[in-house]
C-alpha positions as CSV (number, residue, x, y, z in Angstrom):
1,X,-18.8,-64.8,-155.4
2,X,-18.4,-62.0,-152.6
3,X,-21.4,-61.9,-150.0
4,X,-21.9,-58.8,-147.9
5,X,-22.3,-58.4,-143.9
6,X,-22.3,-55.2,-142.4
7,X,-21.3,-55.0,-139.0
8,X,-21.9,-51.2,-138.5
9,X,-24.0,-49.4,-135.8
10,X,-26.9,-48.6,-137.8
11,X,-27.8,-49.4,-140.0
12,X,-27.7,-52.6,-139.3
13,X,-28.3,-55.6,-141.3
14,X,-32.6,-56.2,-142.3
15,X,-33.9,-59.9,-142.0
16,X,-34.9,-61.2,-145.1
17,X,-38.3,-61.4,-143.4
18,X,-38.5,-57.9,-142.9
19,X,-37.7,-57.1,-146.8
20,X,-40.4,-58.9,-148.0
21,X,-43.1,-57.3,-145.5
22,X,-41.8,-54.2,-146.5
23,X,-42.1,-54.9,-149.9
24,X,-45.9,-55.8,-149.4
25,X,-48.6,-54.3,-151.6
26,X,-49.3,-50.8,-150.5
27,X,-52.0,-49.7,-148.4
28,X,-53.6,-46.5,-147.7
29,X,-52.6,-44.5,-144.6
30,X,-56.3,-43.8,-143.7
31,X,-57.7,-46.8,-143.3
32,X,-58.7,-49.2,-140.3
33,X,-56.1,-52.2,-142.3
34,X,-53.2,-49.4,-141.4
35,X,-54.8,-48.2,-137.8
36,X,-54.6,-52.2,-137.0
37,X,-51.2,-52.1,-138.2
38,X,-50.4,-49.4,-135.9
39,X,-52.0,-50.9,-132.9
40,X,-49.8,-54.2,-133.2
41,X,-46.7,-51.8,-133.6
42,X,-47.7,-49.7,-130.6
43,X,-47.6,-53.1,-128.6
44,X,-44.7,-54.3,-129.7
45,X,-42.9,-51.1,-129.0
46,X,-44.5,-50.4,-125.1
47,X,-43.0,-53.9,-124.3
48,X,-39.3,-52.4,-125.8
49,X,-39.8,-49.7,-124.3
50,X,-40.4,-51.1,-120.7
51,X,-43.8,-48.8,-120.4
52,X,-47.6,-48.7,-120.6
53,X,-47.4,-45.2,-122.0
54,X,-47.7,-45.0,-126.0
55,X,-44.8,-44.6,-128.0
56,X,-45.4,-43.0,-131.3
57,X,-44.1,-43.1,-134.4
58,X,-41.6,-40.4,-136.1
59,X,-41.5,-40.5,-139.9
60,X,-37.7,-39.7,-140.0
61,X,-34.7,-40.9,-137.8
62,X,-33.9,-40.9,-134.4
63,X,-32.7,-36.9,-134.5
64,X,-36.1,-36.5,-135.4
65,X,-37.2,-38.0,-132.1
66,X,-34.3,-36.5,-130.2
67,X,-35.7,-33.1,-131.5
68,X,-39.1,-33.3,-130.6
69,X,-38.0,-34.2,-127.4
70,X,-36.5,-31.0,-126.9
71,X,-38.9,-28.9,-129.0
72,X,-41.6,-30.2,-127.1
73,X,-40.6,-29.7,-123.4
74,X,-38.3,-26.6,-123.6
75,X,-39.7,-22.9,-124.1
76,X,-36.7,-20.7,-125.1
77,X,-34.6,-19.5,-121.9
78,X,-35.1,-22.8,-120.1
79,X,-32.0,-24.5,-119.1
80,X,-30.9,-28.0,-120.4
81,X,-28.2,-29.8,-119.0
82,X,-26.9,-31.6,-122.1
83,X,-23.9,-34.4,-121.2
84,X,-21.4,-34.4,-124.3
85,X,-19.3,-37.6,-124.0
86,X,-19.2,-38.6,-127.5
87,X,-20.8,-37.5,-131.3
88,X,-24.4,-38.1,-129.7
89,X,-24.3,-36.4,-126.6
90,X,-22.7,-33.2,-128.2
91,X,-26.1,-33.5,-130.5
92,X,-28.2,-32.9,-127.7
93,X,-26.5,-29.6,-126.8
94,X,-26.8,-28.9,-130.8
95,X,-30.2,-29.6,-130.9
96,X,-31.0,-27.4,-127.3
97,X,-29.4,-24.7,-128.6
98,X,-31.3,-24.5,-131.6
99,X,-34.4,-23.9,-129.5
100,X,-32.9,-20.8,-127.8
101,X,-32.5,-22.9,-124.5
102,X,-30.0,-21.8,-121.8
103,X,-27.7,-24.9,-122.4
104,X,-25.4,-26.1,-119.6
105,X,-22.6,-28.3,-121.4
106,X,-21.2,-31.4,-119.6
107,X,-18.3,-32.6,-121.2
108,X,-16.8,-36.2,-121.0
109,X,-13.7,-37.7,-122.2
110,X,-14.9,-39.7,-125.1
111,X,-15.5,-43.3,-123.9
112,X,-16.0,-42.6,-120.5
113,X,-19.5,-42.8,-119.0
114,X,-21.7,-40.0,-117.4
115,X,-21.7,-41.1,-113.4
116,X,-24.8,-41.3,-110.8
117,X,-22.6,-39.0,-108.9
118,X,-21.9,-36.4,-111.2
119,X,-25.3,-36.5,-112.4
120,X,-26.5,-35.9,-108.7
121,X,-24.0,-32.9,-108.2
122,X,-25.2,-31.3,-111.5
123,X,-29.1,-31.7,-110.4
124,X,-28.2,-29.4,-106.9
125,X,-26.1,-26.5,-109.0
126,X,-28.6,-26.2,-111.2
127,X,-32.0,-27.2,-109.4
128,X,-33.5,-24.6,-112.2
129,X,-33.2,-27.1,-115.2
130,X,-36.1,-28.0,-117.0
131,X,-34.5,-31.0,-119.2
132,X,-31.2,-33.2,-118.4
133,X,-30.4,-35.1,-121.7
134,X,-28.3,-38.3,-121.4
135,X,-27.2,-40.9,-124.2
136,X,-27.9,-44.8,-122.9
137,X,-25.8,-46.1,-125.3
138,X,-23.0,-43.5,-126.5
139,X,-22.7,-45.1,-130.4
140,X,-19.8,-42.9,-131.4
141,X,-17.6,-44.5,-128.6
142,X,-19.6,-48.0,-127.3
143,X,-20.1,-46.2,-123.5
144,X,-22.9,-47.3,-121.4
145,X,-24.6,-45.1,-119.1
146,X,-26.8,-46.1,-116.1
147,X,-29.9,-44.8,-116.7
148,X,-32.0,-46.2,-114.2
149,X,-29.6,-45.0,-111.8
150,X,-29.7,-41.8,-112.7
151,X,-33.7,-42.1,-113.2
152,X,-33.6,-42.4,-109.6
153,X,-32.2,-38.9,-108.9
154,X,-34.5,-37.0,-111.6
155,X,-37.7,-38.7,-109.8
156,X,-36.8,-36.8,-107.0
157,X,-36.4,-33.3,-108.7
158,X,-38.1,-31.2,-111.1
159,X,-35.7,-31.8,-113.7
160,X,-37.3,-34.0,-116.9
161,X,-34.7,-37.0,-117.4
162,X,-34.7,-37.6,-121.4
163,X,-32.8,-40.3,-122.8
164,X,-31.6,-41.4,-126.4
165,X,-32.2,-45.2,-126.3
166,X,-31.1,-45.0,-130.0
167,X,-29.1,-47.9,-129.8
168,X,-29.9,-49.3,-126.3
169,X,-33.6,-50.4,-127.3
170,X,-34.0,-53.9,-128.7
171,X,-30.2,-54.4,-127.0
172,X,-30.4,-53.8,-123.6
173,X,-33.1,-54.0,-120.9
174,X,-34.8,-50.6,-120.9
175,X,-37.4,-50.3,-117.9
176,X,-38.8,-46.8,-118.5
177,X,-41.5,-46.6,-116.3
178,X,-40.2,-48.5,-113.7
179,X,-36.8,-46.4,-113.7
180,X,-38.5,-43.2,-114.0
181,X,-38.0,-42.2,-117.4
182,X,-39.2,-38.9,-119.0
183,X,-39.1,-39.1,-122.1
184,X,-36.8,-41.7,-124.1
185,X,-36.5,-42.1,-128.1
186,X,-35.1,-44.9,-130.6
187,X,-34.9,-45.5,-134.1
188,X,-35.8,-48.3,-136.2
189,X,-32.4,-49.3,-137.9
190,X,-30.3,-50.3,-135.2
191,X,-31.4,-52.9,-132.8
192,X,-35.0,-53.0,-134.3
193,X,-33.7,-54.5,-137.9
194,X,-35.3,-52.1,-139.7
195,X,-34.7,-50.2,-142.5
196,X,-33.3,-45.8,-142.0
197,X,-36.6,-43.7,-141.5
198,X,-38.7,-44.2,-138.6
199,X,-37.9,-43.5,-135.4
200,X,-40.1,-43.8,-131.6
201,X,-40.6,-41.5,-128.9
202,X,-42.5,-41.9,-125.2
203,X,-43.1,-39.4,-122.7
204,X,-44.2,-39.8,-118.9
205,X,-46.8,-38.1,-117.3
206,X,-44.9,-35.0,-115.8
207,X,-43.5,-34.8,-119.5
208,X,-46.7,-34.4,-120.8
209,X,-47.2,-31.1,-118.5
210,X,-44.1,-29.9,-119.8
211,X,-45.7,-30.5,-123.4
212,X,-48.9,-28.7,-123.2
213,X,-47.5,-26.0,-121.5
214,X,-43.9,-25.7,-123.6
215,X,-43.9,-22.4,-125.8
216,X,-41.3,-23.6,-128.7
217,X,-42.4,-23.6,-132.1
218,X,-43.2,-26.7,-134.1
219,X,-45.3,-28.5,-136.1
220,X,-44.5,-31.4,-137.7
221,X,-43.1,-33.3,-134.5
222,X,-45.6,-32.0,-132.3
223,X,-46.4,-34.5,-129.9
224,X,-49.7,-32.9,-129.0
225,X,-50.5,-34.0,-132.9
226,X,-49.1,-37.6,-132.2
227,X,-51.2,-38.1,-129.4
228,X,-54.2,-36.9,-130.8
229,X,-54.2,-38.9,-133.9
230,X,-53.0,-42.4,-132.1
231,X,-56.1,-42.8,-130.0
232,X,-57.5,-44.2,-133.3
233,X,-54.1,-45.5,-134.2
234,X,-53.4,-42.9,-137.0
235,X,-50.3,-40.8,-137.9
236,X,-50.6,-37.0,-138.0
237,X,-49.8,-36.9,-141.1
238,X,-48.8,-39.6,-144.4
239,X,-47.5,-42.6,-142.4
240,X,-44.7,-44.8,-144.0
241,X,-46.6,-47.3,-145.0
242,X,-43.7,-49.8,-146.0
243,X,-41.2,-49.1,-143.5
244,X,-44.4,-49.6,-140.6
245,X,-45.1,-53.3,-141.8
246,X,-41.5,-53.9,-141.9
247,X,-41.2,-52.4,-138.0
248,X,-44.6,-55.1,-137.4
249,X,-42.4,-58.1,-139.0
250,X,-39.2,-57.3,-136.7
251,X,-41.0,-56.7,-133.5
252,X,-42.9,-60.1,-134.2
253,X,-39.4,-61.7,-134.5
254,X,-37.9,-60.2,-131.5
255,X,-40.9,-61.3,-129.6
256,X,-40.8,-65.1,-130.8
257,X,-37.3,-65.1,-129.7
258,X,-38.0,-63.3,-126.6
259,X,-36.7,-60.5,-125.1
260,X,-34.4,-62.3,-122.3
261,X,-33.0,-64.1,-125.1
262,X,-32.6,-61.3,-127.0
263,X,-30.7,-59.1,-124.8
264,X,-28.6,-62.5,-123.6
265,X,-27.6,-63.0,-127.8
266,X,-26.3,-59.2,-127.2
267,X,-24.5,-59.1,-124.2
268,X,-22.9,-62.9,-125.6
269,X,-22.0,-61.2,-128.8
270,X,-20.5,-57.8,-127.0
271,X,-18.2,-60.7,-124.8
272,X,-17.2,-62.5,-127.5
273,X,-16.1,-59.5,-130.1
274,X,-14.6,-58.2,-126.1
275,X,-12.7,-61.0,-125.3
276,X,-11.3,-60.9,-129.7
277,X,-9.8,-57.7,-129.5
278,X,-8.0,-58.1,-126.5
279,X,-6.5,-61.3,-127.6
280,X,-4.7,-59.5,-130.3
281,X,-3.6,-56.9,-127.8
282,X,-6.0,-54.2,-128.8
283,X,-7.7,-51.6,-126.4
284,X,-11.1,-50.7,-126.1
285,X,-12.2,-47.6,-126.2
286,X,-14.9,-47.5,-123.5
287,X,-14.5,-47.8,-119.8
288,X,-17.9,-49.3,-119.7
289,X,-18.8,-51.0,-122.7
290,X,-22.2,-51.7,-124.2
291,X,-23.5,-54.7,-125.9
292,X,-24.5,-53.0,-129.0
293,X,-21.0,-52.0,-130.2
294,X,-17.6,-52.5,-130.2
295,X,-15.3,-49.5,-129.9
296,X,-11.5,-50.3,-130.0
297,X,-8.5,-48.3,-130.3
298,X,-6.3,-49.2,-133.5
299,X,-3.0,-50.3,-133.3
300,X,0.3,-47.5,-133.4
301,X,0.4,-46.9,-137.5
302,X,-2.9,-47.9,-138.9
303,X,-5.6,-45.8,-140.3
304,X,-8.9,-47.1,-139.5
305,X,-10.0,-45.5,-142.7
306,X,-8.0,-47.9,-144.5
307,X,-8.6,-50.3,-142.2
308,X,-12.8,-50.1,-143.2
309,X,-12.0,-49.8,-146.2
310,X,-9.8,-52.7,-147.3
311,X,-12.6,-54.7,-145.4
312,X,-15.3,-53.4,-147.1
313,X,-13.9,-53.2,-150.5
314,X,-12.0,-56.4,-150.9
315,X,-14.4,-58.9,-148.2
316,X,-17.3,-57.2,-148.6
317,X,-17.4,-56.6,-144.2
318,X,-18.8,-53.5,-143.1
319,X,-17.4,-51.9,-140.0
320,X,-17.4,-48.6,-138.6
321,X,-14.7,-46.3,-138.0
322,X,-14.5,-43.3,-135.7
323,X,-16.4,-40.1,-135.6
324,X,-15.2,-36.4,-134.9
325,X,-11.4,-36.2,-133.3
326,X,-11.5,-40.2,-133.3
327,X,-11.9,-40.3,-136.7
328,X,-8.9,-42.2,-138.1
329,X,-8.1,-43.5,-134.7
330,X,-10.8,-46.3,-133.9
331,X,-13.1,-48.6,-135.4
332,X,-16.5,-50.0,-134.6
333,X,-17.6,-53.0,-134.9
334,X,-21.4,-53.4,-134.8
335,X,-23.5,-56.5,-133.6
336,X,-26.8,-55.1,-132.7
337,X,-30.1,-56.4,-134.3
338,X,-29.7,-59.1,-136.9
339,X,-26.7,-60.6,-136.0
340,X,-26.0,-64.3,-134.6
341,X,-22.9,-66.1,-133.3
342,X,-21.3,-67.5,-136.8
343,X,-21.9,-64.1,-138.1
344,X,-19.9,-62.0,-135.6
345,X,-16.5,-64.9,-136.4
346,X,-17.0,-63.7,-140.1
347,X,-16.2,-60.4,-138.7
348,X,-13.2,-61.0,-136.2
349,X,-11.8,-63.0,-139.2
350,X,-12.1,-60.4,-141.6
351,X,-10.9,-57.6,-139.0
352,X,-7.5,-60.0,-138.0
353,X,-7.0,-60.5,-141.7
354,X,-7.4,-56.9,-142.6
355,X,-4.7,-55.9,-139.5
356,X,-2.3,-58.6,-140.5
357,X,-2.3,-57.2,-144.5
358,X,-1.8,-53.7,-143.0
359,X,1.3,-54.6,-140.9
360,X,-0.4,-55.2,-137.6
361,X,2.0,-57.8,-135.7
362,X,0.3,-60.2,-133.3
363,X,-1.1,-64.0,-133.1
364,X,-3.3,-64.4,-136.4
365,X,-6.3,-66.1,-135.2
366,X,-6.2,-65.6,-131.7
367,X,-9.2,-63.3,-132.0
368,X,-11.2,-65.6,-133.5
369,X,-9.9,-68.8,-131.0
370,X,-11.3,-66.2,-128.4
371,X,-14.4,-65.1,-129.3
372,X,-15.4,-68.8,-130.6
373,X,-14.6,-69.6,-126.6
374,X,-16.6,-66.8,-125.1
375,X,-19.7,-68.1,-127.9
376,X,-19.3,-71.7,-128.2
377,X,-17.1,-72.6,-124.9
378,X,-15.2,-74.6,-127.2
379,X,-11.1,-73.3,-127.3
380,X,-10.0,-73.7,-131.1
381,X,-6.5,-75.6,-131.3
């Protein structure tokens, strides 16, 4: 008998809890069952979210949000400073430029984070921008970006600060209103331990006058529409039923455990799967790593595409490996969402074991030893 884990970044692994609400008898969209729904949802995901704004619901995934973002604040010809330091940033220029916006490109060495400073010498050359986009959590290469900091700077200007909280949100302390936040969007299968297909956006007040007055087409994500239809706790249009009751089971699960505890379990996690790679003399990728993700340079030789794949194929451990010119080069090991202590050894085993059988020389098992000190405080002998 082989079980599964998967210890990617999304998705990540669903609570057993969470399948069976999702699997619930269906209900119809219209109905004050489904608006009821909704408003326990919408709770759930203001407290995430750090606001007392509403966050609405995208049927589709977090691009989704990250595009009505854009399409929703930007008229063609207004300018969008769009940091690039990894697969996600470079999205937001991708998805700026497909609104006709006057993009302004700032590009990162992969794994390094976008600085307070920079971002306050970008704000006074180009006082003009309508939108600076930023990535809390940089997925692609496990850098963390300070976005309250940076919050801080946008308050004072008229540029909009919008944020992918993808895979910050249910992982790390996000304070939107209090930092200052413009807009900021997630998605439900990373920290959230939900199922691919629904994703969340919020917008502050000054955002909302960059809405109503924005000139870009759209429709379907038009937030004007969201807002609208949840002051009676209804969806624009057909609302994912399923996936909706799942989101209501994992946000009651996050809130039993509590949010300090939750974003403690991540941070202990990110130390521990730290502390492993480094004890078999591996680097990490980022220069200030989040606690979502694991990011680590592979050792001279080795694949990573082998490396996943001999993992996933012959122990049945998902793990990530790296995106665009990384590919091949890195791998990624996830522990977001429904992941505990015993879990994230299973991994660091099955990563030491798949390193060893690939040629990797180093001290089998001293990952393991090392993460089991950082979680339990207990050295293994």
């Amino acid at each position: 008998m082989k079980k599964n884990y998967m210890f990617t970044p999304g998705p990540t692994m669903v609570p057993a809890e969470v399948m069976l609400a999702e699997a619930e008898p269906i209900i119809h969209h219209r109905t004050p069952q489904f608006s009821e729904i909704l408003k326990e949802v919408g709770e759930g995901l203001r407290e995430l979210f750090g606001t007392d704004r509403d966050v609405y619901i995208v049927t589709g995934t977090g691009t989704a949000s990250m595009e009505a973002a854009v399409a929703n604040t930007c008229s063609p010809g207004d300018k969008a400073i769009c940091v690039r330091g990894g697969k996600f940033g470079e999205r937001w220029s991708e998805i700026a430029s497909a609104y006709r916006c006057n993009v302004v490109d700032e590009d990162l060495e992969w794994g390094r984070s976008f600085s307070p400073e920079r971002a306050a010498e970008l704000l006074s050359q180009h006082p003009d921008a309508k939108i600076l986009c930023i990535t809390h959590s940089e997925t692609s290469t496990g850098a963390l970006t300070d976005v309250e900091a940076i919050a801080g700077l946008t308050r004072k200007s008229g540029t909009l600060l919008i944020v992918d909280g993808i895979t910050s949100v249910g992982v790390h302390r996000v304070e939107m209103d209090k930092w200052g936040v413009d807009i900021i969007v997630s998605g439900s299968q990373k920290g959230c331990m939900v199922p691919p297909g629904l994703s969340f956006i919020a917008a502050s007040e000054r955002a909302w006058e960059a809405i109503q007055s924005s000139s870009s087409p759209r429709y379907y994500l038009d937030m004007r529409a969201m807002k609208k239809n949840w002051s009676d706790y209804q969806t624009p249009y057909t609302g994912p039923v399923s996936l909706i009751r799942a989101l209501r089971k994992a946000l009651e699960m996050m809130r039993e455990e509590g949010l300090e505890n939750l974003y403690e379990r991540h941070r202990r996690l990110a130390e521990a799967s730290r502390a492993a790679m480094k004890a078999i003399g591996l680097n990490l990728v980022a220069d200030n790593p989040v606690n979502g993700v694991t990011s680590v340079h592979a050792p001279d030789g080795i694949d990573t595409g082998k490396l996943t794949k001999k993992m996933r194929d012959e122990y049945g451990v998902t793990i990530a490996g790296g995106q665009g010119h990384l590919k091949g080069k890195i791998f990624r090991i996830g522990h977001m969402g429904y992941v505990c202590k015993e879990d994230l050894l299973v991994c660091i085993s099955a990563v030491e074991r798949a390193l060893k059988e690939l040629g990797y020389d180093f001290e089998f098992g001293a990952g393991v030893s090392a993460a089991h000190s950082a979680l339990f405080g207990v050295h293994l002998t």
